[in-house]
C-alpha positions in Angstrom: 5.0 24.3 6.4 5.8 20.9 4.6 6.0 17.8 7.0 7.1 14.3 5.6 8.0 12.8 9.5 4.8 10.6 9.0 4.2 6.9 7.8 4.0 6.5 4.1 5.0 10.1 3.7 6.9 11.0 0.8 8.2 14.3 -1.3 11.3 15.3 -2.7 12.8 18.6 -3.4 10.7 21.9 -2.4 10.8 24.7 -4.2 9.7 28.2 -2.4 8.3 30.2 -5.3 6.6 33.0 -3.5 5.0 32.8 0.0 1.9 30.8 -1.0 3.2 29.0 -4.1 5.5 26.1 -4.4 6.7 23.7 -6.7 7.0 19.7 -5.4 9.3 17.2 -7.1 8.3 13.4 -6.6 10.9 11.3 -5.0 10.1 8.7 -6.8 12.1 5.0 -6.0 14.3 3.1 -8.5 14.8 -0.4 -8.1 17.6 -2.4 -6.7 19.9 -1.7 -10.3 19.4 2.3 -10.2 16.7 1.9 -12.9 13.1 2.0 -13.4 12.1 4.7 -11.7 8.8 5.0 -10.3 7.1 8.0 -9.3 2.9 7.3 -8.8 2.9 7.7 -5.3 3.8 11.1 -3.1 2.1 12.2 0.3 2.8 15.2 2.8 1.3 17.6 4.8 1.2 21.2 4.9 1.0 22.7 8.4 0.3 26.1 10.0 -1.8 26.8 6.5 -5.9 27.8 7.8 -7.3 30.9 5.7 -4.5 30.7 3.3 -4.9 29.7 -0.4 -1.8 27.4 -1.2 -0.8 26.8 -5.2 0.9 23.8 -5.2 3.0 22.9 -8.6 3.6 19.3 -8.8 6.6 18.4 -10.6 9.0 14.9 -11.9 6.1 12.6 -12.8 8.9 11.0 -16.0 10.2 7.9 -15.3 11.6 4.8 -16.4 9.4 1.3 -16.5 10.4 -2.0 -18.0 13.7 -0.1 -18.5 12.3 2.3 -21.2 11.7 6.3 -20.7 8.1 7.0 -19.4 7.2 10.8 -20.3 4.3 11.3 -17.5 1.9 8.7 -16.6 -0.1 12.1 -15.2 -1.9 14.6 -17.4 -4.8 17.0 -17.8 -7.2 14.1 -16.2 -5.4 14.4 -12.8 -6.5 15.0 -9.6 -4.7 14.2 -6.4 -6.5 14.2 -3.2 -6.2 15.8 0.0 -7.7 15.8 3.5 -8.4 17.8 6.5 -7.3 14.6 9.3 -5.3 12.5 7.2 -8.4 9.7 7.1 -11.2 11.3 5.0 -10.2 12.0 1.2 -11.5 13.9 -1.6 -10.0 15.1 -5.0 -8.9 18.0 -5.7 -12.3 19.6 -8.0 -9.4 21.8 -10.2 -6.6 21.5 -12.1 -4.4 23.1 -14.3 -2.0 21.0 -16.7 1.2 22.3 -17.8 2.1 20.1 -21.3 6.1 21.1 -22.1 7.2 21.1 -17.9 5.0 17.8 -17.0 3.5 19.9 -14.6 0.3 19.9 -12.5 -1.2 22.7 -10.6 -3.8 22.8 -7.9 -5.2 25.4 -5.3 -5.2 23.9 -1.7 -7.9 26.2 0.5 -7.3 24.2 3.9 -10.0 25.1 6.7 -7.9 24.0 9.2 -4.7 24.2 10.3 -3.3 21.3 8.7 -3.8 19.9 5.3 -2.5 16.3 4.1 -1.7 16.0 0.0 -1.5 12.8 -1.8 -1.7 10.7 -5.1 -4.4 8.8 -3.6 -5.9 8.3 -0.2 -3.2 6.7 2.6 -3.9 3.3 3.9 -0.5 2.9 6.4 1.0 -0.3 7.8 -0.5 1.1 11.3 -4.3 0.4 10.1 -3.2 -3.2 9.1 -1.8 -3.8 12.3 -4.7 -2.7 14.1 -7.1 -4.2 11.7 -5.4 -7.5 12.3 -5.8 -7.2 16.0 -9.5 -6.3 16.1 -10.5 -9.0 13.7 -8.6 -11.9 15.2 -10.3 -11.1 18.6 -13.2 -12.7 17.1 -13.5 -16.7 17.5 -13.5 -17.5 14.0 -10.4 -15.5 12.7 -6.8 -15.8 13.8 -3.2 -14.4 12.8 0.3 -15.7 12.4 3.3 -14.4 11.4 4.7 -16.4 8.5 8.0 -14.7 7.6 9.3 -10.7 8.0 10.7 -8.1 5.5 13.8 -7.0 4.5 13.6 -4.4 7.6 12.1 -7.0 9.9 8.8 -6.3 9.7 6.2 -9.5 10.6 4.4 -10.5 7.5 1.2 -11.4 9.2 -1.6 -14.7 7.7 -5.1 -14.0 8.8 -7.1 -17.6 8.6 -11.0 -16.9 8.8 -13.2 -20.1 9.0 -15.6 -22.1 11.1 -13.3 -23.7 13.1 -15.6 -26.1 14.8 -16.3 -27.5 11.1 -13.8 -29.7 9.4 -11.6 -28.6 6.9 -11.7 -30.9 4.2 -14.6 -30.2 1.9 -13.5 -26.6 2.2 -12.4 -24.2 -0.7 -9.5 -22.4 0.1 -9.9 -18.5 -1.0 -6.7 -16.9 -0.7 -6.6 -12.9 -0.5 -3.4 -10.2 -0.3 -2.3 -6.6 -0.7 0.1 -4.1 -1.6 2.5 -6.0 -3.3 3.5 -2.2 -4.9 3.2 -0.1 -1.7 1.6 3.0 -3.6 -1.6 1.0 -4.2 -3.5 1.5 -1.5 -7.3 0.6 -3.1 -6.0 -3.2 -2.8 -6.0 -2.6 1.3 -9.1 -1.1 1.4 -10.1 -3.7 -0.8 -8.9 -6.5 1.4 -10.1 -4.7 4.9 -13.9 -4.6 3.4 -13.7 -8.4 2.4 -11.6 -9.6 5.8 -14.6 -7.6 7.8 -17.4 -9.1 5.9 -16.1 -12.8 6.2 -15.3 -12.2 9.8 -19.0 -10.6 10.6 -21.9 -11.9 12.1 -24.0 -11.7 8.7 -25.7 -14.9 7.8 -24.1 -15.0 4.5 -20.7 -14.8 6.0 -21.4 -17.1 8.4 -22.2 -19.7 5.4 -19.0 -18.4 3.8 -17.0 -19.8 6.8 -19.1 -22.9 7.1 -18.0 -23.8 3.2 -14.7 -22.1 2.9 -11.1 -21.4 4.7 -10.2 -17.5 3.5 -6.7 -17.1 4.2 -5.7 -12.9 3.8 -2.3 -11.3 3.6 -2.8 -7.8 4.6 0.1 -6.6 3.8 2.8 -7.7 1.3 5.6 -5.1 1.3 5.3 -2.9 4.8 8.5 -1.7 4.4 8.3 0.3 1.7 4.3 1.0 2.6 6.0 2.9 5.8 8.7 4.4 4.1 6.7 6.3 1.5 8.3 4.3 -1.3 6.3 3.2 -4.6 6.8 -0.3 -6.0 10.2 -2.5 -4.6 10.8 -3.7 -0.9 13.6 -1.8 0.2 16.4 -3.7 -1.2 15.1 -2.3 -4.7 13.0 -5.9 -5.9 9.7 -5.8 -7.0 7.1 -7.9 -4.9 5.0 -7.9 -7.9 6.9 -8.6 -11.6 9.4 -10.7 -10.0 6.7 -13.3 -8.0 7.9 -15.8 -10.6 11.6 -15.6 -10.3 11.4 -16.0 -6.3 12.7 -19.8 -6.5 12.5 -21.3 -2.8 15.3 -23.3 -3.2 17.4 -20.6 -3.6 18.4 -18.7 -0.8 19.5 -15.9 -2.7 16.0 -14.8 -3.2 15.2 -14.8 0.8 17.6 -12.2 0.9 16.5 -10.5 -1.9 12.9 -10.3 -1.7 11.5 -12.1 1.5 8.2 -11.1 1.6 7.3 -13.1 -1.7 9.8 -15.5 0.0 7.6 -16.4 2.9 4.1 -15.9 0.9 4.9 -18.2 -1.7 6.1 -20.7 1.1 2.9 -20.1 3.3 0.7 -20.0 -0.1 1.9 -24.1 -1.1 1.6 -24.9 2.5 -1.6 -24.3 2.6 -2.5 -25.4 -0.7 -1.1 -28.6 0.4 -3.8 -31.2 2.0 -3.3 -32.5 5.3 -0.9 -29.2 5.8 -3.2 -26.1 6.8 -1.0 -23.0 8.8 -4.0 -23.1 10.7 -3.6 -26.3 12.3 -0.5 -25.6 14.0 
């Protein structure tokens, strides 16, 4: 009934309470020290469930952040969201709040045979990729890859400009996402503006005309694709640790190499006379 073999999946134990009730433990991720851990991102799917009313008890939302005990970020405010085809999202309308287990409860009526579950709506490493490729087919956007993860994923630099303009009374406007895999309103945050500047509206047209917009879809793809919260997958954080990334170090490529190779690729460019784009 419960299937995590899909990107950004995530869940940890199940427990079968009767034969339409269960209780979900978050997985959570700790960093690279066995501390801190996170748990504000989960995402399944329940299969073979049309007709049947599913009560779903969501469990393990304590934690650990800045090294201190966190006792539930969730509460009686809560709604998670689910879908019907794993790209159109809605919240959950009910929900019951259990105050001693840290527990939530909702009631999952799926039409169809299949139902996905999450904290919020899934934006996977897939829809960057392909979002990268339909925009840079357009004249005035193109893509590099300026480093890789800890896995060997590309970390991918989409330029968007007016190319036949030169570059040097431009602004520079740099965008990028998911730093902390789980938050996925920064990618759908970042696709709206990358389509916009890359469209054939007037206003963007100007924008390119006056302007270089440099994007960064996707910080951390590792962890977007494993289903893990906040740190690339050797345990660092992409975010809180930005300032201790020293490139002279090499210790820190092999740390954390995605703020490695954005840092590099964010003085480059910051840099006159020294534009990624120019290569």
């Amino acid at each position: 009934m419960f299937n995590t073999a899909f990107e950004s999946a995530s869940l940890g134990k199940i427990e079968k309470l009767s034969e339409t009730e269960f209780r979900l433990h978050l997985k959570g991720q700790q960093d690279a020290y066995g501390r801190n851990r996170q748990t504000t991102w989960f995402a399944c799917r329940l299969e073979d469930v049309a007709g049947r009313a599913i009560t779903l008890r969501i469990a393990g939302f304590d934690g650990e952040y800045n090294n201190r005990p966190v006792v539930s970020w969730a509460g009686p405010w809560y709604r998670p969201v689910f879908s019907e085809d794993g790209i159109n999202w809605e919240h959950f309308s009910a929900a019951t709040w259990d105050a001693e287990r840290h527990e939530l409860t909702v009631v999952a009526q799926p039409r169809g045979a299949t139902l996905w579950v999450a904290h919020i709506p899934l934006y996977p490493h897939s829809r960057a990729l392909q979002l990268i490729a339909e925009i840079t087919a357009r004249p005035h956007a193109r893509a590099e890859v300026i480093g890789q993860s800890v896995l060997g994923r590309p970390l991918h630099l989409v330029t968007v400009t007016n190319f036949q303009k030169p570059d040097a009374a431009k602004k520079i406007i740099w965008m990028q996402a998911r730093q902390h895999a789980w938050e996925t309103g920064t990618s759908f945050l970042l696709e709206g503006a990358l389509r916009f500047v890359a469209s054939e509206d007037p206003r963007a047209q100007q924008l390119r005309d006056e302007n270089i917009f440099l994007f960064v879809p996707m910080i951390n793809p590792d962890s977007v694709v494993r289903g893990d919260v906040r740190f690339n997958a050797n345990g660092f954080d992409p975010n809180r640790q930005w300032d201790e990334v020293d490139l002279r170090d090499k210790l820190w490529l092999e740390r954390n190499p995605e703020i490695w190779y954005v840092k590099k690729a964010l003085i480059k460019t910051s840099t006159p006379g020294s534009r990624l784009r120019s290569r």
